[in-house]
C-alpha positions in Angstrom: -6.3 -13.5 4.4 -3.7 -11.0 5.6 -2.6 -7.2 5.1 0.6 -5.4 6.1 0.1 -1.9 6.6 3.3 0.7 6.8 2.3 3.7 7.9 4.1 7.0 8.1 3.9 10.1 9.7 6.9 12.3 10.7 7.6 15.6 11.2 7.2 18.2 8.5 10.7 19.3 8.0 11.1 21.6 4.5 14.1 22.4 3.5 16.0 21.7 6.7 17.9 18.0 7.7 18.3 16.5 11.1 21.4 14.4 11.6 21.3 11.2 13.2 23.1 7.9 14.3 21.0 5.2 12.5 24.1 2.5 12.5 23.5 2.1 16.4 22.1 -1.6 17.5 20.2 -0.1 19.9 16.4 -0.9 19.4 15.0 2.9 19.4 12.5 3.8 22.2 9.7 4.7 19.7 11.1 3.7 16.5 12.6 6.5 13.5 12.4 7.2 9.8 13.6 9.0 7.0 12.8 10.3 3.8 13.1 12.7 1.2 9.7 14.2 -0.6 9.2 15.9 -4.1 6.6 17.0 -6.7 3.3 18.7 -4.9 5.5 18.9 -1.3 9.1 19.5 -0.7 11.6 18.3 1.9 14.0 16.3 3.7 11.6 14.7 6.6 12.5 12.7 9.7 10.4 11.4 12.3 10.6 9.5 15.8 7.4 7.5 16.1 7.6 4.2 14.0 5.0 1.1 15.5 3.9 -2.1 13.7 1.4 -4.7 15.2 -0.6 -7.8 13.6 -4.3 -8.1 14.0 -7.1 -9.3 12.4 -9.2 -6.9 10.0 -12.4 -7.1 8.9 -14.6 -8.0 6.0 -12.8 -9.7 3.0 -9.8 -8.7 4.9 -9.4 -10.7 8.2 -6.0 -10.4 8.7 -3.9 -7.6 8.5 -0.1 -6.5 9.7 0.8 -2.5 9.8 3.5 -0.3 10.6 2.4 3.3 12.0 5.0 5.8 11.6 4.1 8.8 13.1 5.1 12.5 14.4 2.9 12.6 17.4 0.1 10.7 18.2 -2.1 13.5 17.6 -2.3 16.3 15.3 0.1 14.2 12.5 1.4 16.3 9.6 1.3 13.4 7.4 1.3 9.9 6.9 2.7 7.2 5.0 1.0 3.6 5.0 2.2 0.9 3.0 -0.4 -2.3 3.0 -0.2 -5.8 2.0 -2.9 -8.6 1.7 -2.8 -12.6 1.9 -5.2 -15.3 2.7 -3.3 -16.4 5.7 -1.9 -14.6 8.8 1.5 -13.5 9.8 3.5 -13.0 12.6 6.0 -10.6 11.0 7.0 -9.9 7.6 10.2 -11.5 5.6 13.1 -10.1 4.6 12.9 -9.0 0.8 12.1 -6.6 -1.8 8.8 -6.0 -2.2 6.5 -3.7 -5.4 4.6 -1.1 -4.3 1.7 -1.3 -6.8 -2.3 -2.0 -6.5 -1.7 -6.0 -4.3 -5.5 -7.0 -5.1 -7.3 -8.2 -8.3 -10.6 -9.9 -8.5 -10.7 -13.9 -9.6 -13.2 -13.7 -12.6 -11.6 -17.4 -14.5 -13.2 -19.1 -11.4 -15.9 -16.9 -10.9 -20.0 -18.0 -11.3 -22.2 -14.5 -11.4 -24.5 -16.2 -9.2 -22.5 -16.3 -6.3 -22.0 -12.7 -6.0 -19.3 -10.4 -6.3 -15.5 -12.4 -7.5 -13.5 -13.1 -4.8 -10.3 -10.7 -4.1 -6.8 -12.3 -5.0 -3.7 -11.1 -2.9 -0.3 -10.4 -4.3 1.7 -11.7 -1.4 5.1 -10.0 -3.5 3.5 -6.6 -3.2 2.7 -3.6 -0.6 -0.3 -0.7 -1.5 1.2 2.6 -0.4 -0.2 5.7 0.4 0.8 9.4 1.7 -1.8 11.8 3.2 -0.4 15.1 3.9 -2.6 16.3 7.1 -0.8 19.7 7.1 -4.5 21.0 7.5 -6.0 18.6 9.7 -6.6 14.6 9.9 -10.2 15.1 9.0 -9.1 16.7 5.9 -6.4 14.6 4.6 -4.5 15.0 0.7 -3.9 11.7 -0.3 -1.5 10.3 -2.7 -2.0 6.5 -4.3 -0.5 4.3 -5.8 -3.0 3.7 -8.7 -3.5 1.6 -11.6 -4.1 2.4 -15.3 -3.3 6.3 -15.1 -2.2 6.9 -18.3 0.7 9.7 -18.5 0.7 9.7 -14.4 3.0 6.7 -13.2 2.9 5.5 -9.6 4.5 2.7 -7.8 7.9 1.8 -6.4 9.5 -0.6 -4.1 9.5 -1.2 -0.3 12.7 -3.3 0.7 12.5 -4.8 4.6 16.2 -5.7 5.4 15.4 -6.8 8.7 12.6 -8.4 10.4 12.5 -9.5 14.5 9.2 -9.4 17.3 11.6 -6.5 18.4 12.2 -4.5 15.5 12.0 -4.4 11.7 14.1 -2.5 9.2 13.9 -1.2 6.1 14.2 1.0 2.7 11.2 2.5 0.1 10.6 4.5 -2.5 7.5 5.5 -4.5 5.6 8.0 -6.6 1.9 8.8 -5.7 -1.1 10.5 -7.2 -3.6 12.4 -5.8 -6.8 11.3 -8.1 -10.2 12.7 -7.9 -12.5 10.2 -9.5 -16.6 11.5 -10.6 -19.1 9.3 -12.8 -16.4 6.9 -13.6 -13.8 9.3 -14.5 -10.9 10.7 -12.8 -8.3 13.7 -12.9 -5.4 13.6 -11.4 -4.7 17.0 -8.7 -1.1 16.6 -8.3 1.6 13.7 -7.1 4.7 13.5 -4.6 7.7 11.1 -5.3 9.4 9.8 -2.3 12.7 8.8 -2.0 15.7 7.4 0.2 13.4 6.1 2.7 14.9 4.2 5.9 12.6 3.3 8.6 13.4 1.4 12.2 9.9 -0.1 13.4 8.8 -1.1 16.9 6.1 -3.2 18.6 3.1 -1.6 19.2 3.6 -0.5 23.0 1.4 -2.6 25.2 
């Protein structure tokens, strides 16, 4: 199996846009991205940290490739990750246009009760996404999903990677989030964001 995570985190910027060159070759020094941000937060938001590494994960999930895009190593102001999972490994993503949607259902035509839980099946076409706003600390994060069967409360959108080198990868997204509470099988839905004119310029994980 194996999961791309995107993940950014950039500087809280309401109100107010930066200006920069992003049609220079140059590999940035720490990688960049861009976005604009509606619904429960507002802004026009730019950051300078933007990472990605493969490894393995853990669990059903033994492989796994993410991007971290980020505002400062510590004390973020958000994040945004963007997640995919596969059977097999991968070096670095394709080119393409990718969903963002929920990439995991469970196989119950081949499944037998008496071997335990169905196995997990991976949409290799799609990216999981979510946004945490850590305005008031990491350890108490507000997190927007993408999340399926919300009726009246649409989420989803699409991740496009334009680029993709050991040196750097490009790209475009877009997506609406919700920020569910679920208790005793139910769920309510707090508030959503909707996230647009992305652009991101990742980097290898420093070593």
């Amino acid at each position: 199996m194996r999961k791309i995570t995107i993940t950014f985190a950039s500087i809280f910027i309401l109100g107010f846009i930066s200006c920069s060159d992003s049609s220079s070759d140059a590999v940035p020094e720490t990688g960049n991205v861009s976005f604009e941000i509606s619904g429960d937060i507002e802004g026009n938001i730019q950051g300078e940290i933007a990472t990605f590494e493969g490894t393995t994960g853990g669990g059903n999930i033994p492989y796994q490739f993410y991007f971290d895009f980020s505002d400062a190593s510590l004390n973020r102001s958000f994040n945004i990750s963007f997640t995919m999972y596969s059977d097999e490994s991968i070096d670095l993503p394709p080119t393409g246009s990718y969903d963002l949607r929920v990439p995991i259902s469970q196989d119950f035509e081949n499944w037998d009760p008496q071997d335990g839980p169905p196995q997990p099946v991976f949409a290799t076409d799609a990216f999981n996404a979510d946004f945490s706003d850590l305005r008031a600390g990491i350890t108490n994060p507000v997190n927007y999903d993408i999340v399926t069967e919300l009726d009246g409360y649409p989420s989803g959108g699409t991740l496009v990677i334009t680029s993709s080198s050991a040196d750097l990868i490009e790209g475009t997204f877009e997506f609406t989030g919700n920020n569910v509470e679920y208790t005793d099988f139910e769920y309510e839905v707090l508030g959503s964001v909707n996230v647009v004119n992305g652009e991101f310029r990742a980097i290898p994980v420093p070593r």
